[in-house]
C-alpha positions, 0 to 999 in steps of 0.5 A: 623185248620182254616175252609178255610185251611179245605177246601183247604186241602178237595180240594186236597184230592179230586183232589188225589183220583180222580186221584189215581181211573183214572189213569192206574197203580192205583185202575183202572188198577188190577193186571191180567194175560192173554192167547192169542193164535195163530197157527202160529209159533213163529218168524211169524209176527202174534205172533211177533205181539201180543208179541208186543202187550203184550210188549206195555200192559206192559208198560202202565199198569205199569207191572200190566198186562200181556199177555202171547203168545201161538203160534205154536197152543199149545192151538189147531187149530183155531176153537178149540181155537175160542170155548174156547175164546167164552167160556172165557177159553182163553182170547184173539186170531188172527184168519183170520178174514173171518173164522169168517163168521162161526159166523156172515155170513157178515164177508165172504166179507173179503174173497172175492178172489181178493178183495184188490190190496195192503195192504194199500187199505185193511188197509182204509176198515178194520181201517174205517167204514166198519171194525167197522160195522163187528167188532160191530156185533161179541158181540152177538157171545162172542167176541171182535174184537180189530183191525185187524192184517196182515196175507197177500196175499195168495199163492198157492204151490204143489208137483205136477207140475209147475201152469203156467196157471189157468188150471194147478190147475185142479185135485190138491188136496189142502188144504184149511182152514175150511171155505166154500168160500175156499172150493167153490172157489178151487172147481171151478178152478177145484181142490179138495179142502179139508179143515183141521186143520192147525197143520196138514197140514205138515203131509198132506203133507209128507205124500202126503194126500194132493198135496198142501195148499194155504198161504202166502209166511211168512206162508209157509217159518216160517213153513218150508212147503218148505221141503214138496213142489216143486212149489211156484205159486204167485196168490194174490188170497185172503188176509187175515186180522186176528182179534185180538179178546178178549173174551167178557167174559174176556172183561166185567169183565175188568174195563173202564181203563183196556179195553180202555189200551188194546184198544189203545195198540191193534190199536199201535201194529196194526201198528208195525205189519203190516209193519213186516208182509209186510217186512217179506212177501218179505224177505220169497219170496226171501228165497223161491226162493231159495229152491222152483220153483217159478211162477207168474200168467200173468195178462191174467191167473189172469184175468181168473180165476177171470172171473172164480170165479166171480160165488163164489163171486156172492153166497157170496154176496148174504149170506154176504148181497148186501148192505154190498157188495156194500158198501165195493166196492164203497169205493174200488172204490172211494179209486182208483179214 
């Protein structure tokens, strides 16, 4: 072989095994089974997410990587599960992202009672500089935080009495998620607020333990909460984004291409899901009708119980950190101009 025909061949082998290291399916791309978990139940737009997520995971890996979908918390309640992904037992979870504050204190601001005045608004905040700061903060705790699915905006049900104005609400006992701006912020309408394991408010509620619970209405129709509650109130009190969180134990044993393919999947699932969680959101409140009393809150009686809360948000504020604060509510601000 000719010393220029050497060359040519050597130029080619080199072009090919650089590809066959670069591009996902090849050596940079192993084979690898994952566990993500949730505590919704199967059919809700959170693990209607992820399986899309795992779908699109699939696709692009070659079939090399697989995500498996626990929903309905087989693998247990939120704080369980957030344990085990920080201690890489579980790879990957969806939790609302203002529980996270339990672990870096600025993630409380996601929590703040009517924040948002529509998803598209939380969608600017979370995909742009602000979601990126919370999310570059949650590493040191043994987490990832991909992108930032939809819960959606929070309700309020109870068997005791119709809620038509902000003292109604006086005297209920409601469950709350384990989080201390749930606990303060029904505590100050006058509730008694009780946080608990989501697994077990149904029971809570047969059982009369507790009056009522807070969720969105996809949350209360998928599981069945329905059965157990007369009266449906629509407050829009809080909405709620949940992280798609990795542990970062799992994370950094995954090669440059691995995680950049689980990236890009994560941000295009982002994108289906929210749009099913907002369409499933107005399909449940349509079923809801149905079988519930439903109320909508005036704007006078919102307007209330936001003068109410506003020493709540003024706490959490201070913990969460006043620049952040006022960071997030400027780009509110100039996002309504």
């Amino acid at each position: 072989m000719s010393m220029k025909m050497t060359k040519v061949v050597g130029g080619v082998a080199a072009v090919l095994c650089s590809l066959f290291f670069s591009t996902p399916g090849h050596a940079q791309i192993n084979e690898r089974t994952f566990r993500f978990a949730t505590n919704k139940p199967a059919g809700h737009p959170i693990p209607v997410g992820a399986e899309k997520w795992a779908e699109i995971v699939k696709e692009k890996s070659g079939g090399k990587m697989t995500i498996k979908v626990f929903p309905g918390a087989v693998l247990g309640g939120d704080v369980q599960v957030l344990s085990s992904v920080q201690g890489g037992t579980i790879d990957f979870m969806s939790m609302n992202s203002g529980i996270l504050q339990s672990q870096v204190k600025e993630f409380a601001v996601l929590d703040f009672p009517f924040l948002f005045n529509d998803g598209k608004e939380a969608d600017k905040i979370l995909d742009g500089v602000i979601g990126k700061q919370l999310a570059d903060l949650l590493p040191p705790k043994g987490l990832i935080n991909l992108a930032y699915f939809e819960l959606g905006f929070r309700q309020l049900t109870n068997n005791r009495r119709p809620i038509n104005r902000m003292e109604d609400i006086s005297g209920l006992k409601i469950r709350v998620i384990q989080s201390p701006i749930y606990i303060d912020t029904f505590n100050a309408l006058g509730a008694n607020a009780l946080p608990m394991p989501f697994p077990e408010v149904y029971t809570s509620l047969e059982q009369k333990i507790i009056d009522g619970q807070e969720n969105p209405t996809s949350v209360v129709e998928s599981n069945k909460l329905f059965e157990v509650q007369k009266h449906l109130t629509i407050t829009n009190h809080i909405y709620n984004p949940q992280s798609l969180l990795s542990s970062k134990k799992t994370w950094d044993k995954l090669t440059k291409d691995e995680q950049n393919l689980l990236q890009s999947a994560a941000i295009e699932a982002t994108k289906f899901q929210r749009q099913f969680a907002r369409d499933t959101a107005d399909k449940s409140f349509d079923a809801l009708k149905k079988t519930m009393q439903v109320t909508v809150l005036s704007p006078e009686e919102i307007t209330k119980i936001r003068d109410k809360l506003k020493p709540v948000i003024e706490k959490y504020s201070v913990s969460a950190g006043p620049e952040l604060v006022k960071q997030l509510l400027s780009e509110l601000e100039k996002m309504r101009k």
